[in-house]
C-alpha positions as YAML, in Angstrom:
chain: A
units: angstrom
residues:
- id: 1
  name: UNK
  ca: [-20.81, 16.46, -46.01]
- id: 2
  name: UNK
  ca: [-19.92, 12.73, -45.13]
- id: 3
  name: UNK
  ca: [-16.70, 13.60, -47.40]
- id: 4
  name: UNK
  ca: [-15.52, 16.20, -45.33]
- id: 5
  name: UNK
  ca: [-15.79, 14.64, -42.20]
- id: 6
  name: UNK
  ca: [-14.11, 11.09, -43.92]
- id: 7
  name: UNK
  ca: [-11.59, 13.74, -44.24]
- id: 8
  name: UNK
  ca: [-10.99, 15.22, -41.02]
- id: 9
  name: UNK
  ca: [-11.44, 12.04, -39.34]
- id: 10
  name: UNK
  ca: [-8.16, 11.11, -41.46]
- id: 11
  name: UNK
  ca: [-6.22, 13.89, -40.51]
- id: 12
  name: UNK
  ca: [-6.95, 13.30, -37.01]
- id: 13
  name: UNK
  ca: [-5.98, 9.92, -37.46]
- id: 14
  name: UNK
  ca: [-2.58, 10.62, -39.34]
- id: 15
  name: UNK
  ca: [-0.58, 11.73, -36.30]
- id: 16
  name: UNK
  ca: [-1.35, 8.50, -34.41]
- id: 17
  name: UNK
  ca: [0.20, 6.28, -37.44]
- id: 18
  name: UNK
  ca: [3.01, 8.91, -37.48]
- id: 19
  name: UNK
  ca: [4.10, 8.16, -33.61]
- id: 20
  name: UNK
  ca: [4.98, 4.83, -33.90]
- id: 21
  name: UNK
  ca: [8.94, 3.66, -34.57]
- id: 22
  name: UNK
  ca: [9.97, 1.17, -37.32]
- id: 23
  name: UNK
  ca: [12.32, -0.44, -35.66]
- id: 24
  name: UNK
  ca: [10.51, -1.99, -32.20]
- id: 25
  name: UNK
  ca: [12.03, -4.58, -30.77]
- id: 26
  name: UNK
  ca: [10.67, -7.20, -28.44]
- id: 27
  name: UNK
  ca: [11.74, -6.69, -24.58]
- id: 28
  name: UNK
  ca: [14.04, -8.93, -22.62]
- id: 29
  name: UNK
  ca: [12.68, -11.24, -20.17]
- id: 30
  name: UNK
  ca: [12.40, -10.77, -16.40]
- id: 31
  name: UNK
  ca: [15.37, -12.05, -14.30]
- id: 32
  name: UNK
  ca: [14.18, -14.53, -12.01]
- id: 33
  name: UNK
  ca: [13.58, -13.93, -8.10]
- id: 34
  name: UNK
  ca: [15.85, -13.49, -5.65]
- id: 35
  name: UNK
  ca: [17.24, -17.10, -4.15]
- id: 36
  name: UNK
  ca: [14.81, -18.06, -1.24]
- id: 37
  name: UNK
  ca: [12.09, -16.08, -2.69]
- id: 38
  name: UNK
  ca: [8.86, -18.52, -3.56]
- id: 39
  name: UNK
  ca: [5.94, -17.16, -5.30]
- id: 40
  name: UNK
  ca: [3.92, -18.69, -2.28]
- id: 41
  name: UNK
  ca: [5.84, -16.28, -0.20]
- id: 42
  name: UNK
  ca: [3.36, -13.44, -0.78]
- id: 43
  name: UNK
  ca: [-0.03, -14.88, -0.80]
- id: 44
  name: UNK
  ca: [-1.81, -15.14, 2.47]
- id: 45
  name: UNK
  ca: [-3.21, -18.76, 3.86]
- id: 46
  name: UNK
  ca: [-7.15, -17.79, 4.13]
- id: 47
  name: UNK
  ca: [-8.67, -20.11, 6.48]
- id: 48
  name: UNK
  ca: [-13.27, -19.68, 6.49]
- id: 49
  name: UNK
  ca: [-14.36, -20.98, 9.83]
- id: 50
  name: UNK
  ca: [-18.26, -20.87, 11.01]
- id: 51
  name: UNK
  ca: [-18.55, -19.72, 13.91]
- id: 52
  name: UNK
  ca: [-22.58, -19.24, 14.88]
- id: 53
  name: UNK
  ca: [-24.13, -18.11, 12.33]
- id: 54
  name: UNK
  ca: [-20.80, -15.82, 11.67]
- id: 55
  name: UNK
  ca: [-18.58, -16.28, 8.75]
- id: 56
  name: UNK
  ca: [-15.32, -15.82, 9.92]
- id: 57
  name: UNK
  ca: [-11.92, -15.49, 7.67]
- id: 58
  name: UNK
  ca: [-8.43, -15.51, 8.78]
- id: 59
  name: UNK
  ca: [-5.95, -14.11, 6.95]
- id: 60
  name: UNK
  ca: [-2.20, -15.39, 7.35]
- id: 61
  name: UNK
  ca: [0.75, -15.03, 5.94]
- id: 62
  name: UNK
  ca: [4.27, -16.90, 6.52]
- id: 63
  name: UNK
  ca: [1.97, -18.47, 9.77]
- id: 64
  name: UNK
  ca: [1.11, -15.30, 11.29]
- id: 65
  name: UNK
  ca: [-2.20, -14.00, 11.71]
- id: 66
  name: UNK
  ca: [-2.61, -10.01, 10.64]
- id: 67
  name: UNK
  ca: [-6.35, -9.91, 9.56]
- id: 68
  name: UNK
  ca: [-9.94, -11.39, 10.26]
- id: 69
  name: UNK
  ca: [-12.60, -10.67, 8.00]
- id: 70
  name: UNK
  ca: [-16.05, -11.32, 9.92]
- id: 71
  name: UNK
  ca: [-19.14, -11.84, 7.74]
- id: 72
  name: UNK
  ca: [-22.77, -11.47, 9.76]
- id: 73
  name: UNK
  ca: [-25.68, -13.04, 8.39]
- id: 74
  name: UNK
  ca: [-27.29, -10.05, 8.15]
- id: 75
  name: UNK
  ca: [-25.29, -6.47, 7.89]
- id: 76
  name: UNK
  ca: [-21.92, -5.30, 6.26]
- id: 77
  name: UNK
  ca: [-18.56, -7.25, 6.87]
- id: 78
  name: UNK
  ca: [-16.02, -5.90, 9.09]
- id: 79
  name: UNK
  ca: [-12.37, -6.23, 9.08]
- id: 80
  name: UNK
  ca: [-10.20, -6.49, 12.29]
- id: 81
  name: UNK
  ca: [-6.51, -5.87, 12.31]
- id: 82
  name: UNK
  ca: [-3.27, -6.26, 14.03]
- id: 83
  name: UNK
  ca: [-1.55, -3.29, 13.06]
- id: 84
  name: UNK
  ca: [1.67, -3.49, 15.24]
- id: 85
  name: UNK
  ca: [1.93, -7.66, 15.05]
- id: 86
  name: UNK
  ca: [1.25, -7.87, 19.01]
- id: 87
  name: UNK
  ca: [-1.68, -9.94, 18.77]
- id: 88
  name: UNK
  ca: [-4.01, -6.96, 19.38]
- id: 89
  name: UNK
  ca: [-7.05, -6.52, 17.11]
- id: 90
  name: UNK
  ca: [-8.39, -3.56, 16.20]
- id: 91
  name: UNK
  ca: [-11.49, -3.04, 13.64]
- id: 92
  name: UNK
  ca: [-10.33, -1.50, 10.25]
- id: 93
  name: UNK
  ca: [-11.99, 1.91, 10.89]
- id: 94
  name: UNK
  ca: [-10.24, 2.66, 13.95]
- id: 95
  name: UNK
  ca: [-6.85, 1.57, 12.38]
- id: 96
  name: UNK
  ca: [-7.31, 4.51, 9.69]
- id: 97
  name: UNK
  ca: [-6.83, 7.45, 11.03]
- id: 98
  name: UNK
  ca: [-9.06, 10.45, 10.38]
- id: 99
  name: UNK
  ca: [-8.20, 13.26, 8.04]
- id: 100
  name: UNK
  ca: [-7.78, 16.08, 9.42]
- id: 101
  name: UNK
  ca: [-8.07, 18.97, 6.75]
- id: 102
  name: UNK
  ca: [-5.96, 22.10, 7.31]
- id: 103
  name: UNK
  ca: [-7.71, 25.17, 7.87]
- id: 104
  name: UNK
  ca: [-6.12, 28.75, 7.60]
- id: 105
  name: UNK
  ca: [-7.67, 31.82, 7.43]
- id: 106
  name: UNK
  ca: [-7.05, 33.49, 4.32]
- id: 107
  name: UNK
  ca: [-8.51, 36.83, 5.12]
- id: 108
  name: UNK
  ca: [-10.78, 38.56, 7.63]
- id: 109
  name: UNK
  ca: [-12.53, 42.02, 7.38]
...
């Protein structure tokens, strides 16, 4: 019994080894970034602030404020956003807007 299945888990095993080329070769590197580009570029500037007993986080990126992360003592955190870069805040679940499922009718008797 264990010699049959020391078998089949062979076979099974045999197309896997059979996949791979003989002749791999290692990939080039990357080419470097743009000019003007800094890695620093993309990651935002988060500044914590206490404010109460509220933990407050701003999020902002080349200067500019987009996102505040507020953090109650007790209760869920809740995101506000500035979707259109006006300077107007709106919570996160407002800013998504709600699917709205398509609904046909197939057939009626």
């Amino acid at each position: 019994m264990h010699r049959k299945l020391l078998i089949l888990a062979l076979a099974c095993a045999l197309p896997a080894f059979a996949q791979q080329p003989a002749d791999l070769q290692p990939l080039p590197e990357p080419p470097p970034p743009p000019p003007g580009m800094a890695d620093g570029d993309f990651e935002p500037e988060v500044t914590i602030v206490k404010r109460g007993e509220d933990t407050v986080e701003e999020y902002r990126l080349k200067g500019r404020l987009y996102m505040v992360k507020v953090t109650p003592p007790h209760g869920t955190p809740y995101y506000l956003i500035d979707q259109k870069g006006n300077g107007q805040f709106v919570r996160a679940q407002e800013a998504v807007p709600t699917l709205s499922v398509p609904m046909w009718v197939i057939r009626s008797w």
